[in-house]
N, CA, C and O atoms as CSV, one atom per row, in Angstrom:
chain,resi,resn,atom,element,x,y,z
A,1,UNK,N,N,9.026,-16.086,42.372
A,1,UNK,CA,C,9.297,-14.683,42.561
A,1,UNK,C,C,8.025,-13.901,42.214
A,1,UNK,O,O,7.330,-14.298,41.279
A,2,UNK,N,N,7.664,-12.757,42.949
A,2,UNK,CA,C,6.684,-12.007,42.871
A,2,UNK,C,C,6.571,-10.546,42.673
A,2,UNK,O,O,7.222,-10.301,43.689
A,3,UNK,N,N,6.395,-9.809,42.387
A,3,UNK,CA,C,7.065,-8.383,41.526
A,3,UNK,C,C,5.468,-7.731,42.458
A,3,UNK,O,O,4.319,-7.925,42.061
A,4,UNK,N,N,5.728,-7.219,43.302
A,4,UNK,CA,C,4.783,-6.338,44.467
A,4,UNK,C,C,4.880,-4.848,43.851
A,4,UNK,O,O,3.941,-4.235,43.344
A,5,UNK,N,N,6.058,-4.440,43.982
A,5,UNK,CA,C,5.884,-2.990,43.626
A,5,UNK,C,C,6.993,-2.238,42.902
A,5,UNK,O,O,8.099,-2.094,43.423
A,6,UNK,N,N,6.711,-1.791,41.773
A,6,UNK,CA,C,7.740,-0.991,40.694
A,6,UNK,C,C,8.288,0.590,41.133
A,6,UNK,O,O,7.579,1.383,41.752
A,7,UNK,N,N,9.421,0.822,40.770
A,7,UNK,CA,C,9.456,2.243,41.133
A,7,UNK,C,C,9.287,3.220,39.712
A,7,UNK,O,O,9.942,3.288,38.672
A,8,UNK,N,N,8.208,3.853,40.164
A,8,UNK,CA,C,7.898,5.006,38.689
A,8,UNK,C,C,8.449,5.837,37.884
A,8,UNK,O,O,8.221,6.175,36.722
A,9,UNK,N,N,9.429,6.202,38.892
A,9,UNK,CA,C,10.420,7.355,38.241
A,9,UNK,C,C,11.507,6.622,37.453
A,9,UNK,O,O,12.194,7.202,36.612
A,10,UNK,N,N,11.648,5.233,37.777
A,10,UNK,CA,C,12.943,4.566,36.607
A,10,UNK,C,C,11.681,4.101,35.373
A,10,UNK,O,O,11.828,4.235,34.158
A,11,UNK,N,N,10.518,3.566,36.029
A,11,UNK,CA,C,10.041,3.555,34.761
A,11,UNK,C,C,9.767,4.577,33.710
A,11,UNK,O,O,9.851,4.432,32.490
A,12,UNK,N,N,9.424,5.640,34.392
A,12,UNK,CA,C,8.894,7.281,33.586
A,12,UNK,C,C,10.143,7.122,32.735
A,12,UNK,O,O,9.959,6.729,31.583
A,13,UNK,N,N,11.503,7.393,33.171
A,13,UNK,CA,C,12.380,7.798,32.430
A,13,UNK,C,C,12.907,6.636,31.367
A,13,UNK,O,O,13.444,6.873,30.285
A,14,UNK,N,N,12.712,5.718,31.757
A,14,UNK,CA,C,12.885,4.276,30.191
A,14,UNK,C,C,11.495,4.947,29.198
A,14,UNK,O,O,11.719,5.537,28.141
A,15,UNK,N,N,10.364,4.782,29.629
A,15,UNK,CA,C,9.531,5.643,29.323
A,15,UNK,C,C,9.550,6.702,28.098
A,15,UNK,O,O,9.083,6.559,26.968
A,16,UNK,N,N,10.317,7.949,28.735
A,16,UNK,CA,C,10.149,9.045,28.111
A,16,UNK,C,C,11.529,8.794,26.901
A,16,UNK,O,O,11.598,9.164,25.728
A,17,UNK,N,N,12.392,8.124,27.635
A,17,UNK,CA,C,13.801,7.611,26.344
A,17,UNK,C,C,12.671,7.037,25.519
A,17,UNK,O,O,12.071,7.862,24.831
A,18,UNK,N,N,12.296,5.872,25.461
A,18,UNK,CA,C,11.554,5.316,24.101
A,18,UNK,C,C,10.628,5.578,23.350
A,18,UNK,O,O,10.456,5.097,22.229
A,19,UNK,N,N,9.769,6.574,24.052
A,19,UNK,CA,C,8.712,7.567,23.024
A,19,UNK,C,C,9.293,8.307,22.720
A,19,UNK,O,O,8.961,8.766,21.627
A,20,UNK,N,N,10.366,8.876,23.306
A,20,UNK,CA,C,11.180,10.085,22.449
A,20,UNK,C,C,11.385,9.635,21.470
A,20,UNK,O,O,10.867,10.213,20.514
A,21,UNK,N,N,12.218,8.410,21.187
A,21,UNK,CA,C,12.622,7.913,20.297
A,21,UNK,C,C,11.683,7.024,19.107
A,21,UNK,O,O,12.041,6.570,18.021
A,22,UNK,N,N,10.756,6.997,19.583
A,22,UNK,CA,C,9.678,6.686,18.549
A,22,UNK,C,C,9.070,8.210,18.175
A,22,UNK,O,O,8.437,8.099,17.124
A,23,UNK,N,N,9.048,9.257,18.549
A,23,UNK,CA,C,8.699,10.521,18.386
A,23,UNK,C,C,9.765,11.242,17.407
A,23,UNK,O,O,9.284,12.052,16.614
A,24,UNK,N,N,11.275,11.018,17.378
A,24,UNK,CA,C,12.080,10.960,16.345
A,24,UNK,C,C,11.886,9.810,15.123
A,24,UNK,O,O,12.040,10.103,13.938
A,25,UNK,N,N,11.686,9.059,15.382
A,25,UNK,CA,C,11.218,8.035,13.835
A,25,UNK,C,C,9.997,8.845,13.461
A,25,UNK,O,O,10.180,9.230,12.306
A,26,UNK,N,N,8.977,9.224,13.859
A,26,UNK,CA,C,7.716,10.154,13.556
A,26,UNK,C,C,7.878,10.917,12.599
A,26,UNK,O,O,7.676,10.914,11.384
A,27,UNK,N,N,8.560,12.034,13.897
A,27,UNK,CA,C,9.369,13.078,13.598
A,27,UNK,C,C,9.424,13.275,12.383
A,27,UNK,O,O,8.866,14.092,11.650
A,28,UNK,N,N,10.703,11.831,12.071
A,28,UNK,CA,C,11.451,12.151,10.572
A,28,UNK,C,C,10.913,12.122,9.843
A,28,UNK,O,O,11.256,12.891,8.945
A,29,UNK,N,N,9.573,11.205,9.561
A,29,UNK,CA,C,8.378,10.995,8.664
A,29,UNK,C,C,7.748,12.115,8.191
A,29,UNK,O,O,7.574,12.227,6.977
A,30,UNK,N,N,7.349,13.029,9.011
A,30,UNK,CA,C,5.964,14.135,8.589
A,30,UNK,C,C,7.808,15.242,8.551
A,30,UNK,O,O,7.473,16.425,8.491
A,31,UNK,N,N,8.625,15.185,8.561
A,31,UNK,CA,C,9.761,16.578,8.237
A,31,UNK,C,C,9.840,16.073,7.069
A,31,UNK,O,O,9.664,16.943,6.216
A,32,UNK,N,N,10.069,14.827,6.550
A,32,UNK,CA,C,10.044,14.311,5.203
A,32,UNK,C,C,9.146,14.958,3.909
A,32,UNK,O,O,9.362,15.700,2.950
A,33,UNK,N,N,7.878,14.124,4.555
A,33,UNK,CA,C,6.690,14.577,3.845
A,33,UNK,C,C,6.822,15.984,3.813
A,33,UNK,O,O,7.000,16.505,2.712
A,34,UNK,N,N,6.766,16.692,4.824
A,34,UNK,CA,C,6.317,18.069,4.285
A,34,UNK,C,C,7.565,18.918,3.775
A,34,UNK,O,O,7.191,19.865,3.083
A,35,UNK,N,N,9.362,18.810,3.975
A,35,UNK,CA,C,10.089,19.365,2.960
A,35,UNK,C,C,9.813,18.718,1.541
A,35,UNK,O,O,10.505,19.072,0.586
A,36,UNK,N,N,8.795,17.759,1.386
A,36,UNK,CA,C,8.420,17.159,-0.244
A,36,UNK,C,C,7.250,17.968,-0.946
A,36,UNK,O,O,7.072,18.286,-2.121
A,37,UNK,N,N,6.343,18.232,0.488
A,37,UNK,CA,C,5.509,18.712,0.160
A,37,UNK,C,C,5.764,20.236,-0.364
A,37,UNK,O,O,5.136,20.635,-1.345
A,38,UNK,N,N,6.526,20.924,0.182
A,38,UNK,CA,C,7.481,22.225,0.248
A,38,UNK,C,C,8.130,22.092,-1.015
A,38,UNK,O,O,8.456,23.029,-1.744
A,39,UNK,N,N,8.279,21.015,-1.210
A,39,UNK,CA,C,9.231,21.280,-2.828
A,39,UNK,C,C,8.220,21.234,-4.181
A,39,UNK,O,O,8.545,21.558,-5.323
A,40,UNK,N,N,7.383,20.921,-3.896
A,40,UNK,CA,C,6.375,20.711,-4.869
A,40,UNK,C,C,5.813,22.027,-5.050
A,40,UNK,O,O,5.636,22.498,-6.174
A,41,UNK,N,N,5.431,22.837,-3.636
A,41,UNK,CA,C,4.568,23.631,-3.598
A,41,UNK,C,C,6.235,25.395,-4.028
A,41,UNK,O,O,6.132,26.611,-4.196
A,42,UNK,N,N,7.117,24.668,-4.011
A,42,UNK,CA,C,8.039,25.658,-4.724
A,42,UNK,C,C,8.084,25.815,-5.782
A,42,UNK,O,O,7.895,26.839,-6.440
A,43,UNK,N,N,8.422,24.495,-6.169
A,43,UNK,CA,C,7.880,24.264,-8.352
A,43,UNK,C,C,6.958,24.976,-8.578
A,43,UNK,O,O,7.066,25.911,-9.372
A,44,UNK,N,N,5.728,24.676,-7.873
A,44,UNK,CA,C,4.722,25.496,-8.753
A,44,UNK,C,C,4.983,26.868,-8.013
A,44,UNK,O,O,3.791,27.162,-7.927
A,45,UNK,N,N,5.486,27.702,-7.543
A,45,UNK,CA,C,5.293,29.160,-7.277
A,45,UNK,C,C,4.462,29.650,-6.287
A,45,UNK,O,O,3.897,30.731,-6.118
A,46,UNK,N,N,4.533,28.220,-5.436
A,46,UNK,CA,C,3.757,28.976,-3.976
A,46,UNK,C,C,4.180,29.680,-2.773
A,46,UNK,O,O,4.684,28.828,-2.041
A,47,UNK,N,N,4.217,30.768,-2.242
A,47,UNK,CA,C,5.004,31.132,-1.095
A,47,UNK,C,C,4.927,30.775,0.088
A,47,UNK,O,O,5.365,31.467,1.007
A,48,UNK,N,N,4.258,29.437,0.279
A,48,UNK,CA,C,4.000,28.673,1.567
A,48,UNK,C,C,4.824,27.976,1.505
A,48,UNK,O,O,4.563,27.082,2.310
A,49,UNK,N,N,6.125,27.697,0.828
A,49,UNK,CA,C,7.097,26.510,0.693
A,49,UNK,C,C,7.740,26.318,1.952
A,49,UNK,O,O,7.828,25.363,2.724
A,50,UNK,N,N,8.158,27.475,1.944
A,50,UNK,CA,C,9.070,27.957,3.140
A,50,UNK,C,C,8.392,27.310,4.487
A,50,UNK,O,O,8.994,26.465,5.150
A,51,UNK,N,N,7.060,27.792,4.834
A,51,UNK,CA,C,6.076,27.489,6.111
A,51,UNK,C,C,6.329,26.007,6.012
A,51,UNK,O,O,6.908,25.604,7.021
A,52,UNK,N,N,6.069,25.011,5.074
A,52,UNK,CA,C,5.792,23.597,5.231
A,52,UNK,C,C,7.322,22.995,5.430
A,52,UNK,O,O,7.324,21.915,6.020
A,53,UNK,N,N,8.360,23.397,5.123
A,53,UNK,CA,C,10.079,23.622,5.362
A,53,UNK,C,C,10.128,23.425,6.667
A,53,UNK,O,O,10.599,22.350,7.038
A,54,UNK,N,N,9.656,24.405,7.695
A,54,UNK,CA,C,9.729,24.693,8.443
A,54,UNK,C,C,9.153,23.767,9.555
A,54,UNK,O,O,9.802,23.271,10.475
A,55,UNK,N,N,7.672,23.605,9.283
A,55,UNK,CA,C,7.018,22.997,9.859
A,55,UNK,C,C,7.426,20.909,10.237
A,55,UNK,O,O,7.185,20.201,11.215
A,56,UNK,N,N,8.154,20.608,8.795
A,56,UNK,CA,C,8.730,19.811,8.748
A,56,UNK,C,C,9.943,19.552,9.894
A,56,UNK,O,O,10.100,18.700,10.769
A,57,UNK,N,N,10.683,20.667,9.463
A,57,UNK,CA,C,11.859,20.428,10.730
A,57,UNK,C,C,11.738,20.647,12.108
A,57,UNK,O,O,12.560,20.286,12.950
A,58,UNK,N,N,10.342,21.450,12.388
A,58,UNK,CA,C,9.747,21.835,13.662
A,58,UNK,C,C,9.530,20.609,14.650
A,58,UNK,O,O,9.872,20.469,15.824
A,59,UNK,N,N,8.681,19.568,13.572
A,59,UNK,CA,C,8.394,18.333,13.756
A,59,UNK,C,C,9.541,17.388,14.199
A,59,UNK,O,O,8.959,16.439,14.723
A,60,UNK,N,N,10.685,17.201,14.246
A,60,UNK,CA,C,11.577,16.691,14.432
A,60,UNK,C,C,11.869,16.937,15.810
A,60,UNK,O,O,11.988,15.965,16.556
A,61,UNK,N,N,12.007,18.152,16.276
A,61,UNK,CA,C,12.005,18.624,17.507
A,61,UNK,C,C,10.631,18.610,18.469
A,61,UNK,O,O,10.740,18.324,19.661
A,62,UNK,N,N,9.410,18.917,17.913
A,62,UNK,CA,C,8.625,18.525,18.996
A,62,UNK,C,C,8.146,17.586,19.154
A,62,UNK,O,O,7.792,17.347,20.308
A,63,UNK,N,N,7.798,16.242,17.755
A,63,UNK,CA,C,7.205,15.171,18.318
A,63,UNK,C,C,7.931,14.389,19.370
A,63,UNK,O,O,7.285,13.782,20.224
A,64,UNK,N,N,9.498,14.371,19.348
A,64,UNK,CA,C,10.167,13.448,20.652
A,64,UNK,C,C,9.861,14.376,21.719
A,64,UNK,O,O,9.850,13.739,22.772
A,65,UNK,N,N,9.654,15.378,21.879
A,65,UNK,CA,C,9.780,15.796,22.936
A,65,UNK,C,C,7.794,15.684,23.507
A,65,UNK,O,O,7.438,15.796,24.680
A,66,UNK,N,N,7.118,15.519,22.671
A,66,UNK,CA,C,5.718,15.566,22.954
A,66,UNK,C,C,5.197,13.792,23.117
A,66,UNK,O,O,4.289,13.508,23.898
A,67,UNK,N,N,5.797,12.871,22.402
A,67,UNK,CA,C,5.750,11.594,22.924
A,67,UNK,C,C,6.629,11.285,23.938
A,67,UNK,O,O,6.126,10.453,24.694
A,68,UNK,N,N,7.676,11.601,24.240
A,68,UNK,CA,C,8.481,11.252,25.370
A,68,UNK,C,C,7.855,11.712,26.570
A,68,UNK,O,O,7.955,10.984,27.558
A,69,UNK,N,N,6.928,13.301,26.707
A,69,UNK,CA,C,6.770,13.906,27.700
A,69,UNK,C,C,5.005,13.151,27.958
A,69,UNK,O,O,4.574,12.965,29.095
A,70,UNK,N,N,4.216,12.814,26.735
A,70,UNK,CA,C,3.242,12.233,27.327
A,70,UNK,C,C,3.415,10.476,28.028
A,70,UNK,O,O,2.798,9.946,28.953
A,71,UNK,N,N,4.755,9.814,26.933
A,71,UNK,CA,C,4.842,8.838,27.012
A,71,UNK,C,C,5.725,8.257,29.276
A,71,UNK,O,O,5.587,7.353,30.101
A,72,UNK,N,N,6.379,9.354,29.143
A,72,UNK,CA,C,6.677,9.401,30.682
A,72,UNK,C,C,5.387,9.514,31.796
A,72,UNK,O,O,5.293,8.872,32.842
A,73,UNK,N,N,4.318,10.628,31.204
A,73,UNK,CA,C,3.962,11.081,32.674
A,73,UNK,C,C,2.837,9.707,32.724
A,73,UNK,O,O,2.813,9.119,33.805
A,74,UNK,N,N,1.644,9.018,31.292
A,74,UNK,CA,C,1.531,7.655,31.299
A,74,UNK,C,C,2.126,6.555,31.707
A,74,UNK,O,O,1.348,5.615,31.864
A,75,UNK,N,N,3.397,6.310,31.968
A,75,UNK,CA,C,4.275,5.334,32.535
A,75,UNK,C,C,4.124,5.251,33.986
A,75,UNK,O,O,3.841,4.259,34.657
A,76,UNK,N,N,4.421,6.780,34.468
A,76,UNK,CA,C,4.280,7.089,36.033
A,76,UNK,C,C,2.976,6.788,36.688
A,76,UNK,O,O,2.853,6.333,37.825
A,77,UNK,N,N,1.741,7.170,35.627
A,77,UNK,CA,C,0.120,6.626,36.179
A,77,UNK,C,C,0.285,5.613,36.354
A,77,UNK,O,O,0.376,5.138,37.486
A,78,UNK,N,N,0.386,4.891,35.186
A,78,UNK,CA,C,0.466,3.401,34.991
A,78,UNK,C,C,1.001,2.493,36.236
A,78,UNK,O,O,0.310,1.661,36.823
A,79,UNK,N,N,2.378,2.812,36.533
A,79,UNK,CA,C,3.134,2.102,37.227
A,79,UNK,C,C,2.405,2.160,38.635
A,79,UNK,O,O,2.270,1.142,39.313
A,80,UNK,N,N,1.872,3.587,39.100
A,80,UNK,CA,C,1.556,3.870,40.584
A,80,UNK,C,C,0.008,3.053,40.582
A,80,UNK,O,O,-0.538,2.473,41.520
A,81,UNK,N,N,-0.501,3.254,39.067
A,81,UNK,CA,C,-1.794,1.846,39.402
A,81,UNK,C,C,-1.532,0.601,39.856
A,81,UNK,O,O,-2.118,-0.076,40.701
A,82,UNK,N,N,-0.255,0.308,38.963
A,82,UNK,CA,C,0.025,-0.736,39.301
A,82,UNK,C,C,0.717,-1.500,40.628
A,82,UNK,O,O,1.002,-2.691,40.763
A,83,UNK,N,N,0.844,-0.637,41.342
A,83,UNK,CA,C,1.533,-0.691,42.814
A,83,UNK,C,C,0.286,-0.740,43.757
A,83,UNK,O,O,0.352,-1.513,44.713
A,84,UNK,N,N,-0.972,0.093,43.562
A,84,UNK,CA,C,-1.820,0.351,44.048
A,84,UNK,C,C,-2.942,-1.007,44.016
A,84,UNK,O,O,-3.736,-1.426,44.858
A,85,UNK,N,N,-2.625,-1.413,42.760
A,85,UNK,CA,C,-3.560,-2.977,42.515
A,85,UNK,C,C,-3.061,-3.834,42.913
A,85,UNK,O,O,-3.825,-4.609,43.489
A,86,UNK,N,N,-1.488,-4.269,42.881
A,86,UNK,CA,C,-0.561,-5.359,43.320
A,86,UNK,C,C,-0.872,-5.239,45.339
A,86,UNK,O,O,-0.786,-6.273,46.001
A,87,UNK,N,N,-1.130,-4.202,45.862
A,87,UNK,CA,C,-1.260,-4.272,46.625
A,87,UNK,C,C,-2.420,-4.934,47.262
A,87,UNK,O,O,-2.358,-5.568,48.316
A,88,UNK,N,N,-3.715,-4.702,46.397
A,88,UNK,CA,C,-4.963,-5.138,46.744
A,88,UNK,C,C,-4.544,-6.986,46.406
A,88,UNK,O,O,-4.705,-7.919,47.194
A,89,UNK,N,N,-4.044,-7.037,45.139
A,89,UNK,CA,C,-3.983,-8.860,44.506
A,89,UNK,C,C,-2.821,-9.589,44.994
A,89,UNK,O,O,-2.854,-10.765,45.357
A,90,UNK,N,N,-1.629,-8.720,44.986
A,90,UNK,CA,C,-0.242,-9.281,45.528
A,90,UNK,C,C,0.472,-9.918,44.038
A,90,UNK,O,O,0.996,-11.011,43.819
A,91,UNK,N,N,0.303,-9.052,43.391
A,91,UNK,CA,C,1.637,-8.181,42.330
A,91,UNK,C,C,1.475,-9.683,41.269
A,91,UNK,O,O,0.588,-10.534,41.326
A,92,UNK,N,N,2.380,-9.632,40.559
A,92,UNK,CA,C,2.219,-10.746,39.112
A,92,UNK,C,C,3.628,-11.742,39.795
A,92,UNK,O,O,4.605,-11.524,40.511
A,93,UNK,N,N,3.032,-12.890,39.089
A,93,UNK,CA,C,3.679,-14.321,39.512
A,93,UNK,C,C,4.988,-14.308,38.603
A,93,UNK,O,O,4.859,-14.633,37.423
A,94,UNK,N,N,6.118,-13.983,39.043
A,94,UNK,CA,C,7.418,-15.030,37.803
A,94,UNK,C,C,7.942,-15.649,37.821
A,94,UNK,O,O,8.692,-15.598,38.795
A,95,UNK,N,N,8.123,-16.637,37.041
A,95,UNK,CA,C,8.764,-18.016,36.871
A,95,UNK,C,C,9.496,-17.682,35.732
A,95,UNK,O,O,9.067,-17.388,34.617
A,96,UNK,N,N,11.513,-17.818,36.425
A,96,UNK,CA,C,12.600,-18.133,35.696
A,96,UNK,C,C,13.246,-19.309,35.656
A,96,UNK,O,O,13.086,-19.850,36.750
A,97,UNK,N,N,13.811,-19.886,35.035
A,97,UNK,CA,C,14.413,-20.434,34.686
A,97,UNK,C,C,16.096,-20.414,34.840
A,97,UNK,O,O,16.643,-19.311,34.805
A,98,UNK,N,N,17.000,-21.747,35.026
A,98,UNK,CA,C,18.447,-21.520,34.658
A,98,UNK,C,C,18.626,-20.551,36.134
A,98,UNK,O,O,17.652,-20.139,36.763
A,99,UNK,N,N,20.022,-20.298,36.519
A,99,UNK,CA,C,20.518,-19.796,37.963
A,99,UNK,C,C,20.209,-18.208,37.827
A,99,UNK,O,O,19.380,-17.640,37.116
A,100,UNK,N,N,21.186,-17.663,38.779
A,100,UNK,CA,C,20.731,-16.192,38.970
A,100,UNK,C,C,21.634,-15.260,37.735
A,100,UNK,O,O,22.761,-15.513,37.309
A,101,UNK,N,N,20.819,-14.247,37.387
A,101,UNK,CA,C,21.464,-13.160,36.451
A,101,UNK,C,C,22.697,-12.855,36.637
A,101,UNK,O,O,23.035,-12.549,37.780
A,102,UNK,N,N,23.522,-12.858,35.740
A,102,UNK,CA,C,24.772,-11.639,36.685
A,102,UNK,C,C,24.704,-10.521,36.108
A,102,UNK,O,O,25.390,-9.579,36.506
């Protein structure tokens, strides 16, 4: 079996699902850090607490949406290179094993 040519738009969108979702694990990381950082900077009496609060939960919302949206429109290059080269070489070789999928 020989895999000639992918379609981009199912890949974009597996794509943009799984950087989103690595963009939410991110996400949760730096909203973490900085409501910690925010609590520290409350103890001591700083009025930036609030800003790094914020910025934290901001983060939650734009990194999935900023890895999903770069991680899609990269998928779509990718894939149309790869249609574009398979055409010149004649696409990647696969060898399965055992009968057909159901």
């Amino acid at each position: 079996m020989r895999i000639t040519h992918i379609a981009p738009l199912s890949v974009a969108k597996v794509a943009f699902v799984l950087y989103g979702v690595l963009g939410l694990i991110f996400g949760g990381f730096f909203a973490l850090a900085a409501v910690f950082g925010a609590s520290i900077g409350a103890a001591a009496g700083e009025e930036s607490a609030l800003l790094g609060a914020v910025f934290g939960l901001g983060a939650v919302i734009v990194l999935p949406l900023l890895y999903g949206g770069m991680g899609a429109v990269m998928a779509l290059f990718m894939t149309w290179l790869y249609n574009v080269v398979a055409g010149f070489v004649g696409g990647i070789e696969v060898r399965t094993e055992g009968g057909p999928m159901a």
